[in-house]
C-alpha positions as CSV (number, residue, x, y, z in Angstrom):
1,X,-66.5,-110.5,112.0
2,X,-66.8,-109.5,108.3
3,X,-68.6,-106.4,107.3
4,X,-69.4,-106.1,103.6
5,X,-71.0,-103.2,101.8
6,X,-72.1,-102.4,98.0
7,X,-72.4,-99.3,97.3
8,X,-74.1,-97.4,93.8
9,X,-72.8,-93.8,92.8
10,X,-74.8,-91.1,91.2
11,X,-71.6,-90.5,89.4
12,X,-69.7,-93.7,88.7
13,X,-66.5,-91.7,88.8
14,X,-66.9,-90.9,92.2
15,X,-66.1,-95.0,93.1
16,X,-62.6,-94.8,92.0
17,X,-61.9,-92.0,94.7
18,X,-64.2,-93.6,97.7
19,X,-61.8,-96.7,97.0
20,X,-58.7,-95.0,97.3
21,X,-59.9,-93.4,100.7
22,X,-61.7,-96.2,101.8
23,X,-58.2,-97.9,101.2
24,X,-56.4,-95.5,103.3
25,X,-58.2,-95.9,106.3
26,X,-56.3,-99.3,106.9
27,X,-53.5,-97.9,108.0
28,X,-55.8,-95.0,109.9
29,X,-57.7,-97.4,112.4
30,X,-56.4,-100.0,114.1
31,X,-59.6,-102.2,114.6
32,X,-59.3,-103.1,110.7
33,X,-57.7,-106.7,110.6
34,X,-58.2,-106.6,106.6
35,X,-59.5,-104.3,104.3
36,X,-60.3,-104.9,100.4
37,X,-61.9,-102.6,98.2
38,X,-63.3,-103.5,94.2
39,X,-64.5,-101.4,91.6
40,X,-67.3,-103.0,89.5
41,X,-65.6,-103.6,86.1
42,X,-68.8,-104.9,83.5
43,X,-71.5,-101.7,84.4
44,X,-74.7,-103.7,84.2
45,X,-77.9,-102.6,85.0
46,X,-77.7,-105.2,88.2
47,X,-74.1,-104.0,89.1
48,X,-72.9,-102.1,92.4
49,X,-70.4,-99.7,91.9
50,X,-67.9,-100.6,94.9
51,X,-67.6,-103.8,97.2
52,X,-65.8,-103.1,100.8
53,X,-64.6,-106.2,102.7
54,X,-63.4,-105.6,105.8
55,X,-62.8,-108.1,108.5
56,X,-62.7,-107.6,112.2
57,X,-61.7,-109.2,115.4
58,X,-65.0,-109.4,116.4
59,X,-68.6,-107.5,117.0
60,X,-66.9,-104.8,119.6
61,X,-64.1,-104.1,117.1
62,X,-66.2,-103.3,114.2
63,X,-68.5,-101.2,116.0
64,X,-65.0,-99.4,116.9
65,X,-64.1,-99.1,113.8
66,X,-67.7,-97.7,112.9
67,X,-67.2,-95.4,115.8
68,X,-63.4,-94.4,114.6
69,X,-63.0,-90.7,114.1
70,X,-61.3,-91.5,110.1
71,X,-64.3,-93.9,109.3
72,X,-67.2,-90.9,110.5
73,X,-65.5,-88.3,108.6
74,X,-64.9,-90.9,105.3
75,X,-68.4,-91.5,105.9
76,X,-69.8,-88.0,105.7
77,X,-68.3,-87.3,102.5
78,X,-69.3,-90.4,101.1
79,X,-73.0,-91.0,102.0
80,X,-74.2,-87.6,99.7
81,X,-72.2,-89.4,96.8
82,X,-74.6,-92.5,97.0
83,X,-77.7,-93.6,95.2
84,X,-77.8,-96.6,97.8
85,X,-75.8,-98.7,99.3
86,X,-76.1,-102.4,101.1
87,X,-74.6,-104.0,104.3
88,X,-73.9,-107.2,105.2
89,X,-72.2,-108.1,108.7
90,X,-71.5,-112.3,109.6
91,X,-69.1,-114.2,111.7
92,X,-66.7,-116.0,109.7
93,X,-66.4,-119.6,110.3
C-alpha cells in the first residue's frame, strides 16, 4: 500500500522542519516499509510545499501506522501549520 500526501504551509519554512520529523518517524514505527520526504524546490503558484511517500505492507499496516502513537502526535503539531493538504492511498502493482 502507498500513501502519498502534499501538503501547503502558511509559512513555507515550516516544510523543512515537518520533513525532518516526518523523516524521523521511520525509525519510530515499525509498520513503515519506506518513507520519502521532498521539499518543493521552484515555488510556483501550482506548487505543494512537501510530498510524503510512504509505502506499507498493506491496508491494516497503514492504518497502524496512522494509528501509531509518534504519527498522532507528529500529526497534531503539524495539521495547525497547514493551509491544506492532499492524500492519495493505492495498491502498488
Amino acid at each position: 500500500m502507498v500513501h502519498v500526501v502534499l501538503m501547503r504551509f502558511a509559512d513555507g519554512a515550516d516544510a523543512a522542519k515537518a520533513k525532518v520529523r516526518l523523516e524521523e518517524l521511520a525509525g519510530v514505527v515499525p509498520e513503515i516499509r519506506s518513507l520519502r520526504a521532498d521539499l518543493d524546490e521552484l515555488h510556483t503558484e501550482v506548487s505543494w510545499d512537501l510530498h510524503l511517500r510512504t509505502t506499507h505492507h498493506d491496508e491494516a499496516d497503514l492504518r497502524a501506522y496512522q494509528a501509531h502513537p509518534a504519527h498522532q502526535e507528529l500529526g497534531a503539531w503539524l495539521r495547525p501549520l497547514l493551509t491544506s493538504r492532499a492524500v492519495i492511498d493505492y495498491t502498488q502493482p
